[in-house]
C-alpha angles and dihedrals in degrees: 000000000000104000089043086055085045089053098047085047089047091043088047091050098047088049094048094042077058103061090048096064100053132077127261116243130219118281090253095046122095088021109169122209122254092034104290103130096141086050099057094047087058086052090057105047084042090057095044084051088057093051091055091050094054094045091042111097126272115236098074096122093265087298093124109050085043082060086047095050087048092049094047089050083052093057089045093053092039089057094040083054094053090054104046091050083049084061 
């Protein structure tokens, strides 16, 4: 239970550490349709977050790719989200 509590705080921090570092758009860029432009901005920074993960070395006790799972589940929740609010 511990170590599951550790990743999702590792997972949320990368994420976070993630956003920090990009640059904020316009307020008219990244627009989803239907209204989800939080959302999407969630789906971007998600998916930055994946491509560090991927570049970031292996050797982490299994630490990173279970980040990587974490992250990926995100995505999937964060696009089922969209869909459902488009219905």
């Amino acid at each position: 239970m511990k170590a599951s509590k550790l990743l999702s705080l590792a997972a949320l921090t990368l994420f976070v550490g993630c956003a920090a570092q990009t640059e904020t758009p316009p307020p008219s860029a990244g627009r989803a349709p239907g209204g989800q432009p939080k959302m999407q901005e969630a789906l971007a920074q998600l998916q930055i977050a994946k491509e560090n993960l991927l570049k970031a070395k292996p050797n982490k006790g299994g630490h990173r790719e279970r980040a990587l799972e974490l992250v990926n589940q995100a995505i999937n929740q964060v696009q089922q989200g969209e869909a459902y609010a488009a219905h």
